[in-house]
Structure formats: structure tokens, C-alpha cells
C-alpha positions in Angstrom: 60.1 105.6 135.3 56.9 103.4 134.5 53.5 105.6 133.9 50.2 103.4 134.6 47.3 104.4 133.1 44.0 103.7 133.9 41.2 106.3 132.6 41.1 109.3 133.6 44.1 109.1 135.9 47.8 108.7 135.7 50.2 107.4 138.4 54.0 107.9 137.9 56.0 105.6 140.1 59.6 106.3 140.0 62.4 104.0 140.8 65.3 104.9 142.9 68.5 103.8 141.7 71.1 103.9 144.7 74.0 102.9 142.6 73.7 106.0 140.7 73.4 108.4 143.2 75.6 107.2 145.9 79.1 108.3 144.8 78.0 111.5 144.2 76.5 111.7 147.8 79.5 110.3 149.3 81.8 112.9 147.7 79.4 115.8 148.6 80.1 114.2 152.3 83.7 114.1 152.1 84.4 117.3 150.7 82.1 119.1 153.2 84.5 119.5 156.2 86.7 121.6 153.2 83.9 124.1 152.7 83.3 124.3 155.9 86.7 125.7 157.3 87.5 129.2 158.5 90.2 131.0 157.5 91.5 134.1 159.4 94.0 137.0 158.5 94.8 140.4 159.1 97.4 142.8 158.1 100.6 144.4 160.6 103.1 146.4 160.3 106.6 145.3 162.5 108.6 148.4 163.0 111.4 146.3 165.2 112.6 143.2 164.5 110.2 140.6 165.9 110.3 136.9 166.7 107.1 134.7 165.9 107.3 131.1 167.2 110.5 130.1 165.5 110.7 132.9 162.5 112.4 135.9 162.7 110.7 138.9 160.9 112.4 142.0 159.8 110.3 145.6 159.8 108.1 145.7 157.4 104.1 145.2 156.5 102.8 141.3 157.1 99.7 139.4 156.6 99.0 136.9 159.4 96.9 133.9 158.0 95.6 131.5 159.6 92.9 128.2 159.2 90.5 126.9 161.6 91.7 123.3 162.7 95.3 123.4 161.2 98.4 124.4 163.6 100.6 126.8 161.4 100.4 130.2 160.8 101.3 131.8 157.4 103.3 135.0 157.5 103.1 136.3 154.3 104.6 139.7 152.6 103.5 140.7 149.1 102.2 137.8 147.4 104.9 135.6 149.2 104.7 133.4 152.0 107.8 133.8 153.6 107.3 131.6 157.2 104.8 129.0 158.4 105.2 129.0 162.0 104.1 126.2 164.4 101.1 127.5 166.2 97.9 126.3 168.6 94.4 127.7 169.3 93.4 128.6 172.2 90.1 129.9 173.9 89.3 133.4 174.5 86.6 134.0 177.7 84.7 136.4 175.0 85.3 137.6 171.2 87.9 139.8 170.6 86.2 142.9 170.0 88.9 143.7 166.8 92.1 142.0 165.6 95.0 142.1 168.2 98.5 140.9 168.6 100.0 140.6 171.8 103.9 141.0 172.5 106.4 140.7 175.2 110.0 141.6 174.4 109.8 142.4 170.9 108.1 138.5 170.5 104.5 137.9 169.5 103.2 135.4 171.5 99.7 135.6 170.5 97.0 136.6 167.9 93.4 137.3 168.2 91.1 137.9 165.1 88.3 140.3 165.2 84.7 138.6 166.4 86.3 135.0 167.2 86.6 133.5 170.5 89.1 131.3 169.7 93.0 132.8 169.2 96.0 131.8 168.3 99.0 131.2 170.7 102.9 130.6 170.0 104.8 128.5 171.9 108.1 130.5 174.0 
């Protein structure tokens, strides 16, 4: 910082210095993307025992978890992750209006979280 003085009048004239500044910027760039993700879950209760993509789940109470931009669900009982299943999003034509899993033959082959448009669907 340099301070010229002439009277009554003072002009500060400060100096960027990229060198010092630009790692941090470029960290603050990369880690972004990692703030920015979504994460999804919802609790469910199986009363039957219930296939999800390539886990089998016993009765019992469940947390489905999920991350925007990964392919994997988390199935997770207690504090215990017990499956990650192999998963894909999908598009909904509107948001689902409240969480929702879909079944056919005691199988889940979808899951839809509350206000998104986009879902999750299992491979058969």
C-alpha cells in the first residue's frame, strides 16, 4: 500500500498481488460443486421382505438416502448403512407432491422425494 500526500488530500493506491490470492480463489472454485450437492432421504417402514436393486431387505424401519449426481442409494437402519444399491435418476413430468416409493411384487422399483422433479429408479 503506498499513501501519496499532497496537501490537503490523500490518495491510497493499493496494489493487487495475484500470487496471494489466487490459490485461495481456486480452491474456493473447486470445492464449490461439494456445497452445492443435494442430498435426499426419507424414512420407510418394510413390513415383507422386499428387493431393492440388488439388496434384499428384511421387515423392518429404513432410511433411503440418496445424493444429487451420484448413482447409489444408501439403505441405512439405525446408525448403520447396511446396502448401497446401484441406482439412476430419472425425470418426473412434475414434483412429487410428498415422498413416495413405488412397488411391484414385493420390489421397489422407484423412489420419489417430496418437492423434486427428479426420482430415483432401480434397475429390474
Amino acid at each position: 500500500m503506498k499513501i501519496l500526500k499532497d496537501g490537503f488530500s490523500a490518495i491510497v493506491s493499493f496494489r493487487f498481488n495475484g500470487g496471494k490470492y489466487l490459490p485461495a480463489l481456486a480452491l474456493l472454485l473447486v470445492t464449490l460443486p461439494a456445497w452445492a450437492a443435494h442430498s435426499d432421504s426419507f424414512s420407510w417402514q418394510i413390513h415383507v421382505p422386499t428387493t431393492i436393486g440388488n439388496a434384499q431387505i428384511k421387515p423392518g424401519n429404513y432410511v433411503f438416502k440418496a445424493e444429487e449426481g451420484r448413482f447409489e442409494l444408501q439403505i441405512i437402519q439405525g446408525n448403520e448403512v447396511i446396502a448401497t444399491v446401484p441406482c439412476h435418476w430419472t425425470h418426473l413430468r412434475d414434483k412429487a407432491s410428498a415422498s413416495e416409493v413405488k412397488t411391484l411384487d414385493n420390489q421397489i422399483i422407484q423412489l420419489q422425494f417430496a418437492g423434486r422433479r427428479e426420482a430415483i429408479q432401480f434397475d429390474q
